[in-house]
N, C-alpha and C positions, 0 to 999 in steps of 0.2 A: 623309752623304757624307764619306768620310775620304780622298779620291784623293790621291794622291802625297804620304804623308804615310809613304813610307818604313816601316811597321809590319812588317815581315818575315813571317815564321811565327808568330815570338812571342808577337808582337803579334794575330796574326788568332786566334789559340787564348784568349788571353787576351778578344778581341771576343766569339768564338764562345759563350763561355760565358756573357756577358752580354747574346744577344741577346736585347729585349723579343718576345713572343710577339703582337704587333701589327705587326710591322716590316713596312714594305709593299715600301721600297726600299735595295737596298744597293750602295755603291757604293765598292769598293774599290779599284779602276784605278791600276795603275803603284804598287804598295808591297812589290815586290820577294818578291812572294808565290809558293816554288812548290807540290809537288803536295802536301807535311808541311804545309802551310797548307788548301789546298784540302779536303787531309780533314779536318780540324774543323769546316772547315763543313759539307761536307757529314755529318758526327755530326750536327748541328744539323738538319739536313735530317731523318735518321734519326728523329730524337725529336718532330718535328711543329711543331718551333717556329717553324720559318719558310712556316707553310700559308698565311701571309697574304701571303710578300710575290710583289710585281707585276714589279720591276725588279731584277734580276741585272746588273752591270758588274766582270768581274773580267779587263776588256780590259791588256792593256801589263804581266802578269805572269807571269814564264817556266813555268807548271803545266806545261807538257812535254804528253807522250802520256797519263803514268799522272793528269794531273789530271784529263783528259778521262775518263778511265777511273772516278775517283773520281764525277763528276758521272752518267755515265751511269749508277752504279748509283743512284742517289739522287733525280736529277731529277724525275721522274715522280710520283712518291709524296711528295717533303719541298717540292714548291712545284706543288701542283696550278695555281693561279690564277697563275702565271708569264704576264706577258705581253711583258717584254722582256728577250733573252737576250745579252748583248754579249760575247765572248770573241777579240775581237780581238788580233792580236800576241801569242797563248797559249804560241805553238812546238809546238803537240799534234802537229802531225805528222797525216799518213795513219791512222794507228794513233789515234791519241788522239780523233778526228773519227768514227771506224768506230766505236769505242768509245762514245760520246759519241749517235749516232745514234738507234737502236732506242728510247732515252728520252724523244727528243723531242717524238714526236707525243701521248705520255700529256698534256703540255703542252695540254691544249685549247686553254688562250684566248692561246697563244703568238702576237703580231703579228709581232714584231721580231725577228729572229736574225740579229745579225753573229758571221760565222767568217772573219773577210778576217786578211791576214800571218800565216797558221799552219805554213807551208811546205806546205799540202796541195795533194795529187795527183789524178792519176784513181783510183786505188785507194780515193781516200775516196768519190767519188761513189756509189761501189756499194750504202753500204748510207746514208749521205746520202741520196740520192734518193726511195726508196719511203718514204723516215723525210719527208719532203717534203711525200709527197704524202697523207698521211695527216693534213698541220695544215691542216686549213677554215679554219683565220681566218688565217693566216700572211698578211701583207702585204707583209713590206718583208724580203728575204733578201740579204745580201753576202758573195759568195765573193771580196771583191779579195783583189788581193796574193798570190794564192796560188800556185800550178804547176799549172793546169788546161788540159791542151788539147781538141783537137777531139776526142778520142776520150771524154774524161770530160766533154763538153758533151752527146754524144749519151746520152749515160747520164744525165744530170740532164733532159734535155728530156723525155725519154719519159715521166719518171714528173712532170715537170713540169704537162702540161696538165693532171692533176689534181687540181692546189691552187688551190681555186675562187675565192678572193678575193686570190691573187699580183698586189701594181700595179707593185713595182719590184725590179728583178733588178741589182743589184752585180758586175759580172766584171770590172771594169776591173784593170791589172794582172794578165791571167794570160800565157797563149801558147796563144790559142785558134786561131788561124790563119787560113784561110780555112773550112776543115772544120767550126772550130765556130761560125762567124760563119752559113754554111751550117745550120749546127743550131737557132740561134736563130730565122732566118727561116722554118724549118721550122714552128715551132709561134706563130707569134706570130699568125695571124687565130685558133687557135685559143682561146687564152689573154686570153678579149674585155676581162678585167680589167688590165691591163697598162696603166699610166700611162709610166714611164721604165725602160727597158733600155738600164744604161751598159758599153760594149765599148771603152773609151777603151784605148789603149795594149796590143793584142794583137796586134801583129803581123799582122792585117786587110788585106787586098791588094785587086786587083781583081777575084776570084773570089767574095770575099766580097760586096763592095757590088755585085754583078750578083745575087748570091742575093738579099742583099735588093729589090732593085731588081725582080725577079722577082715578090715575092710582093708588093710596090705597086702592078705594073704588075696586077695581079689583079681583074678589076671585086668591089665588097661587094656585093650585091643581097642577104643575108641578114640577116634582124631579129631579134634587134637588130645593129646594126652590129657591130663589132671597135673596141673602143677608145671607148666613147661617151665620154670624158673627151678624148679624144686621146692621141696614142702620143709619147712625143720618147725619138729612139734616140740616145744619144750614142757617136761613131765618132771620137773626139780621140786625137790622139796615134798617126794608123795612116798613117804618110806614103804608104805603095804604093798608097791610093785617088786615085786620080790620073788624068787623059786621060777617054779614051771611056765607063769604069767609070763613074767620078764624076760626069760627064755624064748617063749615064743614069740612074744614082738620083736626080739631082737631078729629072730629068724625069720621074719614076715618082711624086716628088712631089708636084711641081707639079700632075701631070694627075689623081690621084688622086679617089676622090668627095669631091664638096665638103661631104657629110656627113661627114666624116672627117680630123680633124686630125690631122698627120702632122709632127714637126719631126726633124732631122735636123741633129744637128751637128759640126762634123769638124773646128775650130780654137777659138779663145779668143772670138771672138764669138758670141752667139747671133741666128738668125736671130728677126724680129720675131714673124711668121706660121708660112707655113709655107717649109722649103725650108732651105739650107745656109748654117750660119755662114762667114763668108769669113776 
């Protein structure tokens, strides 16, 4: 682990060339690394040295579009056994994420991929998405922080219900709206593996929590249920749910099958059970 230890370029080329052909975890985060860094490693990638490792962390270093571009050629083939992918606060951009995608599903045994503060779009969704639905083991995916709205929610969702073991979905942070708040609830009985979907801070109104509140009010009569761990949707930081909306999701809650945990929280407290943090 060398995080925040300032190494620039320099320093990563100089790494690059030293890395042990055992290395399982690397973690470079925030050392002022951009894409002239990222290609060296990725060389390393090239020449097979890095087949072992598990944990990729090159989050809070400005790679741009062209690092993302670096990785996608490389990903697939110089860390088959990748299981966690963190490229948080990258600045790749729409471009760099499109780039970056088509790689990812070679990733078999990929769990983890944060892509949150990239500046990305709906435009990255496009090729994001099917790149999505193509990782089986994919568990835990974060688009925060980014410029996602309801239009690149319906494009993630579609190709979403077919990443079969998805338990938590990161959007908090985009301007999904009510349309993509709408999107989510679209496929959430379907998506039976889904533990936490957080939509904290999108701009969320009262259109949105009736969509959800729609698909609560939905009796489960199918086995196995939707959510056998339980569902908690976090809805913080979306002030417009409010009055008769808020009302009724809570109620869609409450009444839901008692085979079915359901939590739902919309402030800094978390409800105990099931039902709304106050």
């Amino acid at each position: 682990v060398l995080s925040h230890c300032r190494i620039g370029d320099a320093g990563t080329a100089a790494i690059a060339r030293a890395f042990p052909p055992t290395l399982q975890e690397l973690d470079l985060s925030n050392n002022e690394i951009s894409a002239i860094g990222v290609a060296d490693i990725a060389n390393a990638m090239r020449d097979s040295v890095l087949s072992k490792l598990t944990i990729l962390n090159l989050s809070g270093n400005d790679i741009g579009a062209s690092g993302g571009a670096e990785l996608g050629e490389v990903l697939g083939v110089g860390v088959p056994k990748l299981q966690q992918l963190d490229l948080r606060g990258c600045g790749m951009t729409s471009s760099g994420i499109t780039w970056l995608s088509p790689a990812i599903p070679a990733c078999e045994d990929l769990r983890v991929l944060h892509l949150g503060s990239n500046g990305a779009g709906d435009e990255a969704m496009k090729e994001l998405a099917p790149a999505i639905s193509r990782c089986k083991n994919l568990k835990h995916l974060s688009l925060a922080m980014n410029s996602i709205t309801g239009e690149g929610t319906w494009v993630l969702v579609e190709d979403l219900v077919d990443c079969l073991s998805i338990t938590h979905i990161d959007m908090k942070g985009n301007s999904l709206g009510d349309d993509g708040a709408a999107a989510i609830a679209d496929i959430l009985a379907e998506v039976k593996t889904l533990e936490v979907v957080d939509l904290s801070n999108n701009e969320i109104g009262e259109e949105g929590a009736i969509a959800f509140a729609e698909e609560f009010e939905k009796p489960m009569m199918e086995e196995p249920f939707s959510w056998p761990r339980g569902l908690t949707l976090l809805l913080e930081n979306n002030p417009e749910i409010v009055g008769a909306a808020r009302s009724r999701l809570e109620k869609a809650v409450e009444d839901k099958n008692p085979q079915v945990v359901i939590k739902v929280k919309l402030s800094s407290v978390t409800a105990m059970e099931t039902g709304f943090g106050r």
